[in-house]
C-alpha positions in Angstrom: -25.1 -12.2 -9.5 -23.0 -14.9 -10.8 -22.4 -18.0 -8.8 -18.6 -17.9 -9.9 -18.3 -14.6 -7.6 -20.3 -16.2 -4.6 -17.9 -19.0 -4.7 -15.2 -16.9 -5.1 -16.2 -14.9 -2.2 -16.9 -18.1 0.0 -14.3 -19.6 -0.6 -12.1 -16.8 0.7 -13.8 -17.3 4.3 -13.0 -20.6 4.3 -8.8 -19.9 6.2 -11.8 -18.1 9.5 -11.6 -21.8 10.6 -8.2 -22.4 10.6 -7.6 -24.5 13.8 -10.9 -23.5 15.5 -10.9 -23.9 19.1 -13.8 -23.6 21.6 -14.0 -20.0 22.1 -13.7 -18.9 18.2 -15.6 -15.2 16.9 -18.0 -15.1 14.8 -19.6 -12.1 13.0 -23.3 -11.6 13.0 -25.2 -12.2 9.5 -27.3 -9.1 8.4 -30.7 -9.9 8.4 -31.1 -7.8 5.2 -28.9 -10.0 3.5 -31.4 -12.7 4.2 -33.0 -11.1 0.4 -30.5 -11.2 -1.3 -28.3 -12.6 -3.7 -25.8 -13.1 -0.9 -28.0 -16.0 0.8 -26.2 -18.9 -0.4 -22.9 -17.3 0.1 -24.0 -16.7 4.1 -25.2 -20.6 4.1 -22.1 -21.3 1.9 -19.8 -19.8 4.3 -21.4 -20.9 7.6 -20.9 -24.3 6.4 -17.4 -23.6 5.9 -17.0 -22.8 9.6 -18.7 -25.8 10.9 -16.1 -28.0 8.7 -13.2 -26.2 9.2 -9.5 -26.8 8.0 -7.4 -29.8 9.2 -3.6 -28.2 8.3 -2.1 -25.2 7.3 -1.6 -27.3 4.4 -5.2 -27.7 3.3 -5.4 -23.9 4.6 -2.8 -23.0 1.7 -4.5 -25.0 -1.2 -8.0 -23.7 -0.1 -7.0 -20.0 0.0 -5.0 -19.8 -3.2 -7.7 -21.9 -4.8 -10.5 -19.4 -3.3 -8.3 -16.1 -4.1 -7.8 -17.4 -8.2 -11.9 -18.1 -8.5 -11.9 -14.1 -6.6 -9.4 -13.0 -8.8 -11.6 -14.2 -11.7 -14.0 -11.7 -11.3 -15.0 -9.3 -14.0 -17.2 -5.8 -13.0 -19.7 -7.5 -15.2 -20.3 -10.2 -12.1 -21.7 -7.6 -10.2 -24.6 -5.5 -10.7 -24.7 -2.9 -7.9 -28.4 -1.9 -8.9 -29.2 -5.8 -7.3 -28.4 -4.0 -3.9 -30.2 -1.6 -1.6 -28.2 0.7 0.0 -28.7 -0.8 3.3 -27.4 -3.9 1.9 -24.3 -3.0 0.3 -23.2 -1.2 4.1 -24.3 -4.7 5.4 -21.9 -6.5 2.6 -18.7 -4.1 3.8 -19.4 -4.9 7.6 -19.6 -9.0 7.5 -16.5 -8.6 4.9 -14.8 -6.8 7.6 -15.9 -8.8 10.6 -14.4 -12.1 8.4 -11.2 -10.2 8.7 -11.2 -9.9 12.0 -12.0 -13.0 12.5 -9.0 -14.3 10.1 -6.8 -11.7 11.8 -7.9 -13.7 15.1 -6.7 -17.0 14.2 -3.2 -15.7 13.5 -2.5 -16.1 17.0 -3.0 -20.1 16.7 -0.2 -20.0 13.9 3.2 -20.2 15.5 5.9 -17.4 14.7 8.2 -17.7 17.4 10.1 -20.4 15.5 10.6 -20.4 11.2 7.7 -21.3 9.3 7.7 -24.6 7.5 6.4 -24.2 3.7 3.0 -25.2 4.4 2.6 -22.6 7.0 4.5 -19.9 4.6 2.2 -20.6 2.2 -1.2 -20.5 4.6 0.1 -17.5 5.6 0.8 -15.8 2.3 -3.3 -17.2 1.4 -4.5 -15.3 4.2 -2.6 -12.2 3.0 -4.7 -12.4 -0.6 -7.5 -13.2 0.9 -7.2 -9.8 3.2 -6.5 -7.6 0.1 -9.3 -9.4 -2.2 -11.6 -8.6 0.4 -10.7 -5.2 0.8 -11.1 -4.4 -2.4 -14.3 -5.6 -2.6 -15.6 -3.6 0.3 -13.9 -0.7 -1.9 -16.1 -1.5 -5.1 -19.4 -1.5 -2.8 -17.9 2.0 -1.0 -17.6 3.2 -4.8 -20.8 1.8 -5.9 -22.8 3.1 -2.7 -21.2 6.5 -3.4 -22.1 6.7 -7.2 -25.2 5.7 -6.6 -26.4 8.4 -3.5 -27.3 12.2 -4.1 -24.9 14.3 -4.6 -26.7 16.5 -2.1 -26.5 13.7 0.7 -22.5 13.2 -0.1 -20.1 15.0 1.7 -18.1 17.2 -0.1 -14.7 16.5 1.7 -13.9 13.4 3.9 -12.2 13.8 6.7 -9.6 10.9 8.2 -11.2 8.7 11.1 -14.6 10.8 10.8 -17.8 9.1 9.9 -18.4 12.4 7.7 -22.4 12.1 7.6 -24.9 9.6 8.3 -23.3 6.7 6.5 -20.7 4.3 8.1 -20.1 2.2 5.3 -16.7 3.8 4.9 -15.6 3.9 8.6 -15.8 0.8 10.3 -15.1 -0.6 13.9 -14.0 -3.6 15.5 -17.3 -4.3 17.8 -14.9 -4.9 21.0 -14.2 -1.3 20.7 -15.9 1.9 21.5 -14.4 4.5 18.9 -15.9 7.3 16.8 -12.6 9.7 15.9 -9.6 11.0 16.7 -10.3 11.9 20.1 -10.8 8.2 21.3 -6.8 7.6 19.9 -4.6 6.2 22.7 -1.1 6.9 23.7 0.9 3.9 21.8 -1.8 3.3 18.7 -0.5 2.8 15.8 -2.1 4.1 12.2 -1.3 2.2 9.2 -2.3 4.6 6.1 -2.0 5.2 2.5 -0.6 8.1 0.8 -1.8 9.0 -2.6 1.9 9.0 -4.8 3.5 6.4 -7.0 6.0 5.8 -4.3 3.3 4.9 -1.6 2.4 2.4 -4.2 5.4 1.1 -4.8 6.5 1.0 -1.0 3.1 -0.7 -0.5 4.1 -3.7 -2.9 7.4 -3.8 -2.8 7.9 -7.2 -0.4 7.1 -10.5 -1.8 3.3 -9.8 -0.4 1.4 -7.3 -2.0 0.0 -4.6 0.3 -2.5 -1.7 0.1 -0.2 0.2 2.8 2.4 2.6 2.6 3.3 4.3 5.8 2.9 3.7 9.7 2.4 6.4 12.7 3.3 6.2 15.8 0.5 8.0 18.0 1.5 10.2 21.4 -1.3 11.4 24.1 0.0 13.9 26.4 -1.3 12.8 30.1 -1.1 16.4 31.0 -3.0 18.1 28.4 -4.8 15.3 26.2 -3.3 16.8 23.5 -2.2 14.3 20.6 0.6 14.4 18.5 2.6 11.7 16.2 5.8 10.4 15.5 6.8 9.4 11.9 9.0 9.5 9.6 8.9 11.3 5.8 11.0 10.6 2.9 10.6 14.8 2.8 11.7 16.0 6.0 13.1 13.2 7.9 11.7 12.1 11.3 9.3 14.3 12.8 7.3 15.1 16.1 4.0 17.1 15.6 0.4 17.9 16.4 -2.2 14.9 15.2 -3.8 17.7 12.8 -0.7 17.8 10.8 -1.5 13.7 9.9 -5.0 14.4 9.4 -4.0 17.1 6.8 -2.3 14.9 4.8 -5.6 13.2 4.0 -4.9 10.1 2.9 -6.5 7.4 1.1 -6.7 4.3 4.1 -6.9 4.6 7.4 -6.7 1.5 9.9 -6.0 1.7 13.8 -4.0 -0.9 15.9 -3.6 -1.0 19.7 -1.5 -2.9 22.0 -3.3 -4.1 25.1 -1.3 -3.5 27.8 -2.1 0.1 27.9 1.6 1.0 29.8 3.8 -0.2 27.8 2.2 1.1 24.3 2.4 4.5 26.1 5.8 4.4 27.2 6.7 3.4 23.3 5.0 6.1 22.5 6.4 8.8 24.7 10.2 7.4 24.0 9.7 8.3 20.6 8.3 11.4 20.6 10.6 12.5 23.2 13.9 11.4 21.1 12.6 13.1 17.9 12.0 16.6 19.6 15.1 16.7 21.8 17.1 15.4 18.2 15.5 18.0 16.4 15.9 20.8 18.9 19.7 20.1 19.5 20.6 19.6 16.1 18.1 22.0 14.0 17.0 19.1 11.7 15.8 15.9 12.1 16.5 12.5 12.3 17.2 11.1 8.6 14.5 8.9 6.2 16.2 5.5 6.2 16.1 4.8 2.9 18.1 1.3 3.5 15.0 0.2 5.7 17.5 -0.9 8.2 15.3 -1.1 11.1 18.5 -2.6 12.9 20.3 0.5 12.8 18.7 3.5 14.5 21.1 6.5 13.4 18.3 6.7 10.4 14.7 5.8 10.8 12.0 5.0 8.0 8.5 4.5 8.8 7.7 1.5 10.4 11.0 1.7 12.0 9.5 4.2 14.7 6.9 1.6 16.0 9.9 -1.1 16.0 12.1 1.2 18.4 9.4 2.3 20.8 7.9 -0.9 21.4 11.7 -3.0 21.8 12.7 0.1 23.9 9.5 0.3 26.1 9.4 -3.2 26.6 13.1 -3.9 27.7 12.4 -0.9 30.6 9.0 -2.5 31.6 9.5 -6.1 31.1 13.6 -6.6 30.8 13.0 -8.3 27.1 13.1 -6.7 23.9 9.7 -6.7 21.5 10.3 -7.8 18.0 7.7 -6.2 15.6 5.9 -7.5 13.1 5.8 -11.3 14.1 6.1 -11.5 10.3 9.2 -9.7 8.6 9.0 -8.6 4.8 11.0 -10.4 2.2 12.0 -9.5 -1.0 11.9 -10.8 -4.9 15.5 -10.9 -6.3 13.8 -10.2 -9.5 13.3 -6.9 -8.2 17.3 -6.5 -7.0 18.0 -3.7 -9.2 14.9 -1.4 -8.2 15.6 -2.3 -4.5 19.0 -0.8 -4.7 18.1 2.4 -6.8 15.2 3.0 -4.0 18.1 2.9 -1.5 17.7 -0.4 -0.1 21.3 -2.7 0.9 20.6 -5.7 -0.8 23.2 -7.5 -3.3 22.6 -10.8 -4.9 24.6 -12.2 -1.9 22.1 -11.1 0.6 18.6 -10.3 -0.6 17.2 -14.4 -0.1 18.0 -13.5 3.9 17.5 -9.6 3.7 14.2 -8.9 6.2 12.4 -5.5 7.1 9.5 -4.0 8.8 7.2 -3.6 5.7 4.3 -1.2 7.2 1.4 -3.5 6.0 2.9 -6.4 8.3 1.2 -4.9 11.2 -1.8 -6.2 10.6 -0.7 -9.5 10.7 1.1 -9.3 14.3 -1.7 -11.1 16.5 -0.2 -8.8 19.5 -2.1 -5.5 17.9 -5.5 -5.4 17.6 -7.6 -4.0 14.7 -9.8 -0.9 16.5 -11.2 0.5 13.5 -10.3 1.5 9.4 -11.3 4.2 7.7 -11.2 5.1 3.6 -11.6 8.1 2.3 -14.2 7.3 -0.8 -13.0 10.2 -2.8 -9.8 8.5 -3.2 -10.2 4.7 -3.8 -10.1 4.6 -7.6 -6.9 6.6 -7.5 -5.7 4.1 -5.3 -7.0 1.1 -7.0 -5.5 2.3 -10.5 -2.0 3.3 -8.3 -1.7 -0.6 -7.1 -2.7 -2.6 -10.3 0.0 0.0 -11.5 2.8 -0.6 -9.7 2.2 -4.3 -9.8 2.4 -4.4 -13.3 5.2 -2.8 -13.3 6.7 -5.2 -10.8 5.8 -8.4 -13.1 7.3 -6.7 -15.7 10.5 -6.5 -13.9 10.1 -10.1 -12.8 9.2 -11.7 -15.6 10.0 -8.9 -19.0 13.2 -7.9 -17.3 12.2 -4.5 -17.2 14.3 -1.8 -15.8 13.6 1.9 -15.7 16.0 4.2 -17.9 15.8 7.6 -17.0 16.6 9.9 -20.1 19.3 12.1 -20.8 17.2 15.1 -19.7 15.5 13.6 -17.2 19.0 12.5 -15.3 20.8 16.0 -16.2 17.9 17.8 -14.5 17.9 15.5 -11.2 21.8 15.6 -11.1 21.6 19.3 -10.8 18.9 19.4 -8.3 21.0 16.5 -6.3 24.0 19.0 -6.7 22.0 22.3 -5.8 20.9 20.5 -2.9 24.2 20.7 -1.4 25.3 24.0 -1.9 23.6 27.1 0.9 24.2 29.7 -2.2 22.6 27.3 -4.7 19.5 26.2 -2.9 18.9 30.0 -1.8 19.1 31.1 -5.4 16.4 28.2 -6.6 14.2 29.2 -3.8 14.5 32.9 -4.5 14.1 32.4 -8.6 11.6 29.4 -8.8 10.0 29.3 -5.2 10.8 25.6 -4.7 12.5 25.0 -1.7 14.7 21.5 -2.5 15.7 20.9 1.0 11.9 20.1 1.9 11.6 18.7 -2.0 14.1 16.0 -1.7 15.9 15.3 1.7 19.8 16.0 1.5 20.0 12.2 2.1 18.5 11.3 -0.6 20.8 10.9 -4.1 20.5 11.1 -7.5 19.6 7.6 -8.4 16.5 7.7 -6.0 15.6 11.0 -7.3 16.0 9.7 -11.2 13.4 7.1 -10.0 10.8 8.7 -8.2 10.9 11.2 -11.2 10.7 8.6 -13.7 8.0 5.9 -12.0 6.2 9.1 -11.7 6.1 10.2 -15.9 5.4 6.0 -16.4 3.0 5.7 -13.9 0.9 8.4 -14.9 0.7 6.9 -19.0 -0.3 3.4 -17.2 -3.0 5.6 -15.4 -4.3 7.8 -18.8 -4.9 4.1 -20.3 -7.0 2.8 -17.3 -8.5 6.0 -16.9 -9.6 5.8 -20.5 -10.8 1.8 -20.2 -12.7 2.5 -17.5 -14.8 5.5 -18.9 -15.4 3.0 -22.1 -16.8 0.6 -19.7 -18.7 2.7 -18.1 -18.5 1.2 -14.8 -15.8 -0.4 -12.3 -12.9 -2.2 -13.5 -11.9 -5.1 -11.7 -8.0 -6.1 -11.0 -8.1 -8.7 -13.5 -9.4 -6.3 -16.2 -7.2 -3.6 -15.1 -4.2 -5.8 -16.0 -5.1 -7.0 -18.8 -5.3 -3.7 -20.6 -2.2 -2.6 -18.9 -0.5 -6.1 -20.6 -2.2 -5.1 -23.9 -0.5 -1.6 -23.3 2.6 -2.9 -22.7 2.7 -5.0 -26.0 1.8 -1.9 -28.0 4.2 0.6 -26.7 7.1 -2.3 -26.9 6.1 -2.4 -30.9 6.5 1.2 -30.8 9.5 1.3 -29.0 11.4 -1.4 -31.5 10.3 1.0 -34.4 11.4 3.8 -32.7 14.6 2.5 -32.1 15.0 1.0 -35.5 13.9 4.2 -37.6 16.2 6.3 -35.3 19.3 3.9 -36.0 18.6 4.0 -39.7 18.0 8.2 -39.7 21.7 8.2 -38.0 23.3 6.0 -40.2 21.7 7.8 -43.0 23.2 10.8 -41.5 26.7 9.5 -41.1 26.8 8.3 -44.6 25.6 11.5 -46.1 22.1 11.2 -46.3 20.8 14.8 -45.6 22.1 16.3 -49.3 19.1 13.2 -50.8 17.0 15.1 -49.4 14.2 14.6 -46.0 12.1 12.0 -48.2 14.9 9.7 -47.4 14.4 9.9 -43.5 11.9 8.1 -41.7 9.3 10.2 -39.3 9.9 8.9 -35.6 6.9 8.3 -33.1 8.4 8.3 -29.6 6.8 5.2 -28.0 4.5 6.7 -24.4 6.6 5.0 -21.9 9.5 2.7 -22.8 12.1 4.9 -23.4 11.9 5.4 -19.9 11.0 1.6 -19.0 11.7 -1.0 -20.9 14.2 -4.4 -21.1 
């Protein structure tokens, strides 16, 4: 293996010793590593510990230095036949046990007050640093995968079950005991991934890029032991319901927090699940998706919103103050103004520098909830890994190409009908009846025509951006890293744009050769037009 991608690992330990006090964690080094090619990094790394970091400044050079060398990797730096089995499960659990260990020294940085710049910017380091790592663990979960009998895979992961003898994709914090659903406590919360475009986008929508779209609010009936969850759906609103209906939903990640006062996450999570079933049982629907992501206002509730109202409501009963969660709210690019607002978000140029929400992936940051366990579903992690290099493309290009998406003519007259249908008894029966869609659980009644126009149309973009990877990938015959990933979406991108000016320009001339007569010359005259694959609907 390439010393490039040991440093590049190493170096992204290196924010573990930020402020070290007396009684700091440490993980335990796999003795099978001992043979491999991950020795020097283990030496490397313990060094690091030892030394430690003197500021948060040094802490933000060091981790934006370390994350570039990470990001630097190709999936020619690794060869996966280097590893046994044994050791690529051993590789996934000291990765993991360095996150907990960074997610440990959050609590020396100080969030009750603004963060200076050098702090904003350790801060931000340790963010990269969790999602470089992650994805590593995910290229080893892959690899150990591919490289297994088929016959000793199981043929359908379940969520929060080890699924067979292997742990490598189920992994648990060693101050915990848990092995599935049934060790879930009354307050946990589950930070998860769902498997569409918009999870992608939601995921990396802030300023910091996450590889998490949605948050659950977890309810254990004292009584009965029965578990059930509180959340909220861009489909059908805010709902109460049985824990199965979550695991059905099957989705790609998988991580568990808990609160340690045991009372209060329990009272959160009984006022919650209380409010949603009396709402929807006196009203006959539920509580409204908050597409704003106003977690100030409670009359409509988004995801993460549910974990902020439990927890400030439970507290003020219990202890007379109000919780504030995440310790670290989610800001937004202004670059990105126009996208916010179609998704339903209230910011204007005015306010989006001070606009702040509850971005689900902050949880993991907020030193007051521990990490119990994470799960992935390995079935799922290349879609996932194509969805996120996607959608943050697509969010440079905003940034830096000015890109905006353009729903066509088609596109918009079909969703302004469906938006319209919506709200009309007679017409919604009719649809149901003729096409068997039912557009009240398609699309809430909330939601309007702009959203709708964009979910549709990311969809059709995303899904070209995904054909191309799809096809780089099976070229290479083996993993793509981020950095490759992106660099044959950027090559994408150039092509369809010179495809896209021809377009335009040979349909221009065709019409002005139509206005001035040009049919009775005869077709030779016109020029053939080949529709670009995505810019007509996203472009600048």
């Amino acid at each position: 293996m390439k010393n490039q991608k040991l440093t590049g690992i190493a170096g992204a330990l290196i924010f573990s010793t930020l402020l070290v006090s007396c009684n700091q964690k440490s993980y335990r080094m796999p003795s099978s590593l001992k043979s491999s090619n991950f020795d020097s990094l283990m030496h490397e790394m313990h060094a690091q510990v030892s030394k430690g970091v003197k500021s948060p400044a040094e802490c933000a050079t060091k981790t934006k230095h370390y994350y570039n060398k990470l990001f630097s990797i190709k999936s020619t730096d690794i060869d996966f036949s280097e590893f046994s089995q044994y050791q690529m499960q051993d590789f996934v659990n000291a990765s993991f046990n360095i996150r907990l260990d960074l997610k440990e020294k959050l609590k020396d940085l100080n969030s009750t007050k603004e963060l200076n710049r050098d702090e904003k910017e350790c801060l931000k380091g340790v963010k990269d640093i969790f999602r470089a790592l992650r994805y590593l663990e995910d290229y080893f979960i892959e690899s150990y995968y591919a490289s297994r009998p088929k016959s000793k895979v199981p043929r359908q992961f379940s969520t929060l079950n080890f699924d067979g003898d292997s742990p490598i994709h189920f992994m648990v914090n060693p101050e915990y005991s848990f092995s599935g659903p049934a060790d879930l406590k009354s307050g946990d919360i589950i930070l998860s991934r769902g498997n569409a475009y918009s999870s992608a986008a939601i995921a990396r929508i802030g300023d910091d890029d996450h590889q998490f779209s949605h948050l659950t609010l977890v309810y254990k009936d004292k009584k009965t032991g029965e578990l059930f969850t509180s959340e909220a759906h861009i489909e059908v609103g805010n709902v109460a319901a049985p824990f199965q209906v979550h695991l059905d939903q099957a989705n790609s990640r998988t991580v568990v927090f808990r609160h340690k006062d045991a009372k209060l996450a329990h009272l959160a999570a009984k006022e919650m699940h209380e409010r949603f079933t009396k709402f929807t049982k006196k009203n006959e629907e539920n509580i409204p998706y908050d597409f704003a992501m106003d977690y100030h206002d409670d009359s409509q509730i988004f995801c993460s919103e549910v974990i902020y109202h439990g927890y400030k409501v439970a507290s003020s009963q219990l202890n007379g103050t109000e919780m504030d969660i995440p310790e670290f709210k989610t800001t937004f690019n202004p670059a990105l103004l126009s996208f916010l607002q179609d998704f339903g978000l209230k910011v204007t140029k005015e306010n989006i520098s001070k606009f702040k929400t509850f971005g689900p992936g902050e949880i993991q940051f907020d030193s007051r909830f521990d990490l119990v366990a994470e799960w992935r579903n390995p079935d799922k992690l290349k879609d996932t890994r194509y969805k996120d290099a996607i959608l943050s493309k697509i969010f440079e290009w905003m940034e830096k190409e000015k890109y905006e998406f353009d729903p066509s003519f088609g596109t918009k007259l079909g969703n302004d009908f469906a938006w319209l249908a919506r709200r009309s008894v007679i017409s919604r029966g009719i649809i149901k009846f003729v096409a068997g869609v039912n557009l009240e659980e398609k699309f809430p009644l909330n939601l309007g025509s702009k959203q709708i126009d964009l979910f549709v149309v990311l969809d059709q973009v995303g899904e070209k951006l995904y054909e191309r990877i799809a096809k780089a990938e099976k070229e290479a015959g083996g993993i793509l890293s981020f950095n490759e990933m992106f660099y044959e979406l950027e090559s994408y991108r150039k092509e369809d744009a010179a495809r896209y000016i021809k377009y335009i320009e040979d349909k221009k001339y065709n019409q002005k050769l139509h206005m001035q007569g040009g049919r009775r010359n005869g077709p030779r005259r016109r020029r053939s037009l080949t529709r670009p694959d995505f810019h007509h609907l996203f472009h600048n």
